[in-house]
C-alpha positions as CSV (number, residue, x, y, z in Angstrom):
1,X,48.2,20.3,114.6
2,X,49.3,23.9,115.7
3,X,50.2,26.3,112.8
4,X,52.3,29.3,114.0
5,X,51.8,32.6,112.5
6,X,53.8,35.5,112.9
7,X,52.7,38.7,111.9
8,X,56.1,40.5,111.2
9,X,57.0,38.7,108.0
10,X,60.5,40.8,107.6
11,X,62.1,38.6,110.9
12,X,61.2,35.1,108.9
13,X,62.7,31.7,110.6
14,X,66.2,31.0,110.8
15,X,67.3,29.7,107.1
16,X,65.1,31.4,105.0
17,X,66.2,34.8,103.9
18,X,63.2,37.4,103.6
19,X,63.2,40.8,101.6
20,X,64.7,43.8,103.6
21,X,62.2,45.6,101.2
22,X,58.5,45.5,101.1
23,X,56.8,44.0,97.6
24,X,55.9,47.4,96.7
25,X,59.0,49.1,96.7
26,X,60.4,46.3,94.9
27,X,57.8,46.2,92.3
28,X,58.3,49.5,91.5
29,X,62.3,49.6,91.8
30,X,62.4,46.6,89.5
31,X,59.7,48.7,87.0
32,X,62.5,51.0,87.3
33,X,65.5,49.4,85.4
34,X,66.7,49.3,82.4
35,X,66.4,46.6,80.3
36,X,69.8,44.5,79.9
37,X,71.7,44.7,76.6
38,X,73.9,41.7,75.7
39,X,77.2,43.2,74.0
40,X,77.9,40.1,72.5
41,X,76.2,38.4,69.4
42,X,73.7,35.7,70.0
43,X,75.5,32.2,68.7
44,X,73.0,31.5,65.4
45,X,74.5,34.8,64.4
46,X,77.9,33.9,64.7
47,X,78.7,33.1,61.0
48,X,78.0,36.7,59.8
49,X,79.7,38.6,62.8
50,X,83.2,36.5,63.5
51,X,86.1,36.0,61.2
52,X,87.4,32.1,60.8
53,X,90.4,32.4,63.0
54,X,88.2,33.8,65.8
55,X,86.4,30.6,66.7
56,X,87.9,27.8,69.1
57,X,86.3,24.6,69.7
58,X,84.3,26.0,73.2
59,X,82.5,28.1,70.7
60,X,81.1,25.1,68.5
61,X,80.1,23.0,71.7
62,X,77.9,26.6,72.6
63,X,76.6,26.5,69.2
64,X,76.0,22.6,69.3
65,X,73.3,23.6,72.5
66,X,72.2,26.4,70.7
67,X,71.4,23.5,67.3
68,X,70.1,21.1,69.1
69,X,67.1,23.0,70.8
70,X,66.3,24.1,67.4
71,X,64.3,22.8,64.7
72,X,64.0,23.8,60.7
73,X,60.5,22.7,59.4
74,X,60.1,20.9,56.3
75,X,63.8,19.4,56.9
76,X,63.2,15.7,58.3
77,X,67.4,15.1,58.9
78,X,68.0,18.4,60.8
79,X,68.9,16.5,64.2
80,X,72.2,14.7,62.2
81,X,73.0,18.4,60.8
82,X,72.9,20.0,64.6
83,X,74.6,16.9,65.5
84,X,77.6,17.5,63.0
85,X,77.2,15.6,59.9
86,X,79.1,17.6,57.1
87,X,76.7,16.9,53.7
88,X,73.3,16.9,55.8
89,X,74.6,20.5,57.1
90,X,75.7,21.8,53.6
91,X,72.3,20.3,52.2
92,X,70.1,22.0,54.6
93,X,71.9,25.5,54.2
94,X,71.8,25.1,50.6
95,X,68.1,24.3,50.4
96,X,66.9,27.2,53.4
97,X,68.9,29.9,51.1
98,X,67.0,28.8,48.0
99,X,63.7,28.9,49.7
100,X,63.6,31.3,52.4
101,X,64.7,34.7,50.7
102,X,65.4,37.1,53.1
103,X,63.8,35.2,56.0
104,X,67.4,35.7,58.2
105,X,66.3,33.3,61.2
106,X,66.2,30.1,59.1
107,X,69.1,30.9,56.9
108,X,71.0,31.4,60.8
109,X,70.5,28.4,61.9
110,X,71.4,26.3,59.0
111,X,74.7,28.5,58.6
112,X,75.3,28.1,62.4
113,X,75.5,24.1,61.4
114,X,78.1,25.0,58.7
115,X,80.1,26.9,60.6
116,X,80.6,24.0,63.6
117,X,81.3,22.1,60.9
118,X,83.7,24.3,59.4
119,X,85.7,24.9,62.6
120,X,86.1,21.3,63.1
121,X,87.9,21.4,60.0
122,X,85.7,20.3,57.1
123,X,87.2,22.6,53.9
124,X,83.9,22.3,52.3
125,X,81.5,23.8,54.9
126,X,84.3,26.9,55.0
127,X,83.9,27.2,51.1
128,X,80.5,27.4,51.8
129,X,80.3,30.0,54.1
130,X,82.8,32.0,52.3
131,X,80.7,31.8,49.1
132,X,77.6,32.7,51.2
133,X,79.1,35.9,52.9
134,X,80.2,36.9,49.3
135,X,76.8,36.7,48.4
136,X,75.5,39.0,50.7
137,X,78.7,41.4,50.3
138,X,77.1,43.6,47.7
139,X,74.4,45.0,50.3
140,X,77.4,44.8,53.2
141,X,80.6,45.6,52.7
142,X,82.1,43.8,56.1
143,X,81.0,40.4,55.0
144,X,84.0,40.8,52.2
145,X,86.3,40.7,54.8
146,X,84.5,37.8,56.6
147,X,84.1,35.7,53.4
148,X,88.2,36.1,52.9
149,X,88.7,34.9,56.3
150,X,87.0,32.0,55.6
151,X,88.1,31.3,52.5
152,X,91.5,31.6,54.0
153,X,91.0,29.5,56.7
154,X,89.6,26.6,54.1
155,X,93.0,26.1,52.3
156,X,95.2,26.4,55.7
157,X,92.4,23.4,56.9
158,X,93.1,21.5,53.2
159,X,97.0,22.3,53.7
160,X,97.2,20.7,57.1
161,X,94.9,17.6,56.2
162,X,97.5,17.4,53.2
163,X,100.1,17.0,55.5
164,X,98.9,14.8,57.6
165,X,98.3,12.4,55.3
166,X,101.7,12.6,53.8
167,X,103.4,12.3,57.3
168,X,101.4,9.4,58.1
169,X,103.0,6.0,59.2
170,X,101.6,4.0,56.2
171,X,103.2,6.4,53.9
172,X,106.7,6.0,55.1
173,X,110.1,6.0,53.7
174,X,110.1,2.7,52.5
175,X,107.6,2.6,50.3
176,X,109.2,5.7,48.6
177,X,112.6,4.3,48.0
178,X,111.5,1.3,45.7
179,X,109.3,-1.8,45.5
180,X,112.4,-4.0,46.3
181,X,112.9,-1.9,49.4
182,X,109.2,-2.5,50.4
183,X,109.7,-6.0,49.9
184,X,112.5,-6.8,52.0
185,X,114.9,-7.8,49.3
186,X,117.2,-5.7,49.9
187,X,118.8,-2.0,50.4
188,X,117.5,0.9,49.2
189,X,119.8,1.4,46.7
190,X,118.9,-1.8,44.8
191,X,115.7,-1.6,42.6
């Protein structure tokens, strides 16, 4: 077996793409940059940045990642919270509040599960995040404005699951006009 060696590394064989710089200059180029800044909020901090009618589906399924790569010690159902179950969610965020103070990171990521669950349309996960934003609205004043939203947002969610329910094909017409109606008897004049 013959190894080939070339000694100008910069020419490389065909396919591979060397560096038109040496290491050094790159080195000390890339010691050189600025660090990036993300203008956007991280997703676990979502739920105290965002107002309710910001959010869109795309942003819970980004969240949802974000959940489930996470963990919360000392809570042995966390995986059906990340995962979307309403009362495990609520549960969670209610008992990290209690014990974790100002601890921020925890609190986070047991809102971040409300607040999925609150954008696909559970009431009481938006009740809770408004309730929690009031909370903190006495240090901040822009979480007022944040807890409205989703206060908001909660009865236009109860409104619409109102209505659904009334325009539902097993509530129809008939049963409204009468039980003789409903039984066939007759028209829905006679009662």
């Amino acid at each position: 077996m013959h190894r080939r060696t070339r000694s100008d590394a910069s020419k490389g064989f065909p396919g591979r793409h060397a560096s038109p710089l040496p290491r050094e200059d790159f080195l000390s180029r890339a010691r050189r940059n600025i660090p990036v800044t993300l203008s956007f909020p991280h997703p676990l901090s979502w739920w105290r940045t965002r107002r309710a009618e910001e959010f869109k589906r795309t942003d819970c399924a980004i969240a949802r990642g974000v959940l489930t790569r996470s963990a919360i010690l000392g809570e042995p159902h966390w995986h059906l919270a990340a995962h979307g179950d309403t009362a495990v969610a609520i549960g969670v965020a209610l008992r990290v509040q209690k014990r974790s103070g100002e601890n921020l990171i925890l609190v986070d990521v047991a809102m971040t599960a409300v607040l999925c669950c609150a954008v696909e349309g559970d009431a009481t996960a938006a009740l809770l995040l408004s309730a929690t934003l009031k909370r903190r609205a006495d240090k901040y004043a822009r979480f007022n404005g944040l807890s409205d939203s989703w206060l908001v947002y909660s009865a236009k969610k109860r409104r619409q699951k109102l209505q659904s329910l009334w325009s539902d094909d097993s509530h129809d017409d008939k049963f409204l006009q009468g039980p003789a109606r409903c039984l066939g008897r007759g028209p829905a004049d006679v009662v």
